[in-house]
N, C-alpha and C positions, 0 to 999 in steps of 0.2 A: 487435555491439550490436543488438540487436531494439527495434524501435517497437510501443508499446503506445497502447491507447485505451480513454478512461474515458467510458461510455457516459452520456451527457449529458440523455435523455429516457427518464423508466421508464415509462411508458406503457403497460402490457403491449401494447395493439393493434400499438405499431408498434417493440416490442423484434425480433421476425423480422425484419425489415427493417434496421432499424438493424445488427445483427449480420451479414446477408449485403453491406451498405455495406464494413464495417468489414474483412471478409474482401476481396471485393474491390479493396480499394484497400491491401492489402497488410501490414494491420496482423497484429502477429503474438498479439496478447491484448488481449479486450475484458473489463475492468473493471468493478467495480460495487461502490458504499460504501456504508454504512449512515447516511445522513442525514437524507432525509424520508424514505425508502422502506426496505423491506426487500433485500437486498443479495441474496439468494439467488432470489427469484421470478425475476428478469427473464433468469437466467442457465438455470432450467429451459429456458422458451423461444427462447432462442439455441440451447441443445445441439441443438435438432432443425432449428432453421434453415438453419444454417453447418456446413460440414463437416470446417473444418480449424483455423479460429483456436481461440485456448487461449482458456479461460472464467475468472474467477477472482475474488475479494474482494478489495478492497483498500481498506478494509477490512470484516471483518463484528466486531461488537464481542462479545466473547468473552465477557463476565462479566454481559451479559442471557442467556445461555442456559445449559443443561447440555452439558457436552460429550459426553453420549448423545444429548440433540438433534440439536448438530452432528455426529458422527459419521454422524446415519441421513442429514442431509439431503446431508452432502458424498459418501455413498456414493451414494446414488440420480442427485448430478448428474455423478458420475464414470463411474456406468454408462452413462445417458442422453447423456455425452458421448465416450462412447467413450476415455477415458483424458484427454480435455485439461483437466480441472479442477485449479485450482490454491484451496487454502484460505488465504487472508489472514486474520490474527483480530489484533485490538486490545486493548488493556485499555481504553480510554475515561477521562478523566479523571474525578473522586470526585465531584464534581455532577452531571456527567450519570448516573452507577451510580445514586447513589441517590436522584437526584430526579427524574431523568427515570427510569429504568426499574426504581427502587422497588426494587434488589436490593442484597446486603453488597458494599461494597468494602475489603478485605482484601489486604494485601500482593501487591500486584498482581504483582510480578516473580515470585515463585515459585509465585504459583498460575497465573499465566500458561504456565511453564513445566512444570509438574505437569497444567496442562490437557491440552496437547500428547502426555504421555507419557500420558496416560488414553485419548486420541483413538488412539494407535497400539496400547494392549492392547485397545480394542473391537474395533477394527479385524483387529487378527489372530485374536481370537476367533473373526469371523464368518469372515475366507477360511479359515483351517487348523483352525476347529473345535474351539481349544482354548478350556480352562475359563476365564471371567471371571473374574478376581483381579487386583483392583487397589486397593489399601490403602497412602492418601498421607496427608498433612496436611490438604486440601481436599476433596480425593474418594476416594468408596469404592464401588466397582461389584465384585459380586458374584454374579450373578443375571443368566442371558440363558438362557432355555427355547427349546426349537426354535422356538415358535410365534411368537417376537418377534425370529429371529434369522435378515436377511434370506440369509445366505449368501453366497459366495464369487462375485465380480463376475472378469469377465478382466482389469482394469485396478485391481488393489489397491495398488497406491503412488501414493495423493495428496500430491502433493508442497504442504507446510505453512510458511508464511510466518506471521512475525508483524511488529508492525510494533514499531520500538524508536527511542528519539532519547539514553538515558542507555547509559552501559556497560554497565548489569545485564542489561539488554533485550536488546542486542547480544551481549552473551557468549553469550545463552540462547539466543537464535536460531544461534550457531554452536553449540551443545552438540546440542540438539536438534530443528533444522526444515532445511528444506533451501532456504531465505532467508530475507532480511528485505527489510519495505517502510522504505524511508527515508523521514523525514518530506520529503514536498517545501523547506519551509525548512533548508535543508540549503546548503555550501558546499564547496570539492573538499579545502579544509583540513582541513576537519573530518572528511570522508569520510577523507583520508589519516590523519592523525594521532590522531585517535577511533575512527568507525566501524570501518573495518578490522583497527585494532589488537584491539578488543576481540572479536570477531566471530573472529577467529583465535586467542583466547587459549580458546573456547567448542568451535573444532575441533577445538585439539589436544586438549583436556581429554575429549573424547568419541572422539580416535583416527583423528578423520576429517581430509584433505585437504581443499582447498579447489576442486576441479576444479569439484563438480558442487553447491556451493556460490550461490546467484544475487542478485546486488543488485537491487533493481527501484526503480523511482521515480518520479514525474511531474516532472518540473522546469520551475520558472517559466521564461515566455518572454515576451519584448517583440518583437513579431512585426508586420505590416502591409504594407501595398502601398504607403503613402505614408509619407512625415515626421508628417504631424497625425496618421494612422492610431496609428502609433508612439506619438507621446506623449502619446494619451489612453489607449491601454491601458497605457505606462506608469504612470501615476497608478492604473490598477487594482491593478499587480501592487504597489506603493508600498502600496496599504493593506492590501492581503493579508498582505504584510513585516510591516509593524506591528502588524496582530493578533497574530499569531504570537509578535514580538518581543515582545510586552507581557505574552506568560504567562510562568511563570517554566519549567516543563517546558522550554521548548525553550533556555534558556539556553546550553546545551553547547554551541550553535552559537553564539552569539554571544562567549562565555568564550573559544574557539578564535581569537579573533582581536582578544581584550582588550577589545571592546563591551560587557562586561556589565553596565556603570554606565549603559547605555540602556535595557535592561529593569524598572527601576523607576519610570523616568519616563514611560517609554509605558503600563504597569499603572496610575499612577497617571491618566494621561490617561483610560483605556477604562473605567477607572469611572466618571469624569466626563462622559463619554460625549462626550470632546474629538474625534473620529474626524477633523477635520482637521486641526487640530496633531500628532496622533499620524505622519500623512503627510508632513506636512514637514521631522518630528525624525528619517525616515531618510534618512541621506548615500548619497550619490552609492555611495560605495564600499561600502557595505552591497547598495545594488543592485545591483553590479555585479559583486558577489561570488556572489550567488542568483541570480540570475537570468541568461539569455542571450537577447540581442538581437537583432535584425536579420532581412531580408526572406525572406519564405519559401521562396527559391532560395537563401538563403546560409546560414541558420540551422541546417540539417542537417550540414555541415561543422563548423561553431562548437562543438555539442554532439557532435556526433563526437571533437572535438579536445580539448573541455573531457573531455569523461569515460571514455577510453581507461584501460583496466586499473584502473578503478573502479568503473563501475555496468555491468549485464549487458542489465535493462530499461528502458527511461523511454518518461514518455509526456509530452503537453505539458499543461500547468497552467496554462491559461488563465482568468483571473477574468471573461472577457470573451467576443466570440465569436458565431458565430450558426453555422442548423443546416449550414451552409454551408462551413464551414471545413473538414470532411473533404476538401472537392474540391481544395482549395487545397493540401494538405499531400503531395502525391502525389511532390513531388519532395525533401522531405524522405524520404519511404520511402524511395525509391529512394538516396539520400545515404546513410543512417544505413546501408542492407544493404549497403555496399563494406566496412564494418570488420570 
């Protein structure tokens, strides 16, 4: 199981730095989402930082861009990183498409997965030089003249994650990418008797095994040096749960373990904009199901143990934290690289 890290300050000035920490202290991929910031800048700058951790999205949102876009920028951070980029893409849910970034949102699972297969004929276009033809439902690429066509890189297989929490997502991600980002609100139930089922129903249908297959994930953690430490950052990860809980998208997790008569009462709360009722209608066992506990000498084993023959990356998902926590986590690296 590999330790991953979501890079926490975008900064550009002090992304180099941040990236050579992140190496250093053993992490094996530094992270980057698209929330206030653009997902892709801060990862140019790592590539020439760091000389060996993997670079990657997780996620970048897939239906603000053209997937010619993506294609040139993930080419350029794939060559600049010398092969370690990994592509994360999202669909974002239908308020943010079309009211934050003003674009169609349109049956997201298929043209998610139809992005994907457009990204791999640009992509072979440019290394082997064949003709652009790509005629889907969504997209239609047609047209790549030498002059716009950057050429064949030594590292042409960017390995393409997407990120999924329903079956359709998951199946596609096993059909066609080489993983999936798990939503962090996630449980090992639902990992076993969901995620995986589907996600293997998507590889055989495409022919492929599950070797080279990869789960990645952040997973909530209740972590500290003390008792108080602990249980004020539990109350973080508690309202993080309830956001979560209270859209209906992430239901499957909740459905998995017959809570889904909680999902309308916390929705109903986060309109009302109840945020601490919504924190104390989650039980104990909802917590304890998402999330893993305990001090940052023991909590490396715990997720060790929790997610054996389930998830491949995780990183921690901390709603809390300061710049400092890198230092602290050195014996969790060291923990999680015996599996």
């Amino acid at each position: 199981m590999k330790l991953d890290v979501n890079l926490r300050d975008y900064d550009l000035q002090t992304v180099a730095e941040q990236a050579r920490q992140a190496e250093a202290n053993g992490y094996d991929c530094l992270w980057t989402s698209e929330t206030q910031h653009d997902p892709f800048l801060p990862l140019a700058v790592a590539a020439n930082a760091a000389a060996k951790i993997k670079l990657g999205t997780s996620i970048a949102v897939a239906f603000a861009r053209s997937p010619m876009t993506i294609a040139y920028t993930a080419w350029d951070l794939q060559k600049a990183s010398q092969g370690r980029f990994i592509l994360g893409l999202g669909s974002q849910v239908k308020a943010h498409i079309e009211r934050r970034f003003s674009t169609k949102f349109e049956s997201p699972g298929p043209k998610l997965r139809e992005m994907v297969q457009a990204l791999h004929a640009i992509w072979d276009c440019w290394q082997n030089q064949t003709p652009l033809r790509f005629d889907g439902r969504f997209y239609h690429f047609s047209l790549m003249t030498p002059f716009f066509n950057p050429g064949p890189i030594p590292h042409p297989r960017i390995p393409t994650y997407i990120a999924g929490v329903n079956a359709y997502m998951c199946r596609t991600a096993g059909e066609v990418c080489d993983g999936l980002h798990v939503h962090p609100f996630h449980t090992t139930k639902y990992l076993r008797d969901f995620v995986r089922p589907a996600v293997n129903e998507g590889l055989k249908a495409s022919g492929r095994s599950g070797d080279e297959f990869t789960y990645a994930t952040a997973c909530f953690v209740v972590t500290g040096e003390t008792e108080q430490e602990r249980s004020v950052n539990e109350e973080a990860v508690r309202q993080n749960i309830a956001f979560y809980a209270s859209t209906r998208t992430y239901e499957p997790v909740l459905a998995a373990h017959g809570w889904e008569s909680l999902s309308p009462e916390l929705h109903r709360k986060s309109l009302e904009g109840d945020w601490k009722t919504m924190t104390r209608l989650i039980p104990d066992e909802l917590l304890n199901e998402v999330a893993v506990s305990g001090t940052y000498e023991g909590i490396g084993k715990k997720l060790r143990e929790k997610y054996a023959g389930l998830l491949d990356r995780i990183a921690l998902y901390q709603p809390y934290g300061s710049a400092t926590d890198h230092l602290r986590v050195a014996a969790l690296v060291r923990e999680l690289s015996k599996s």
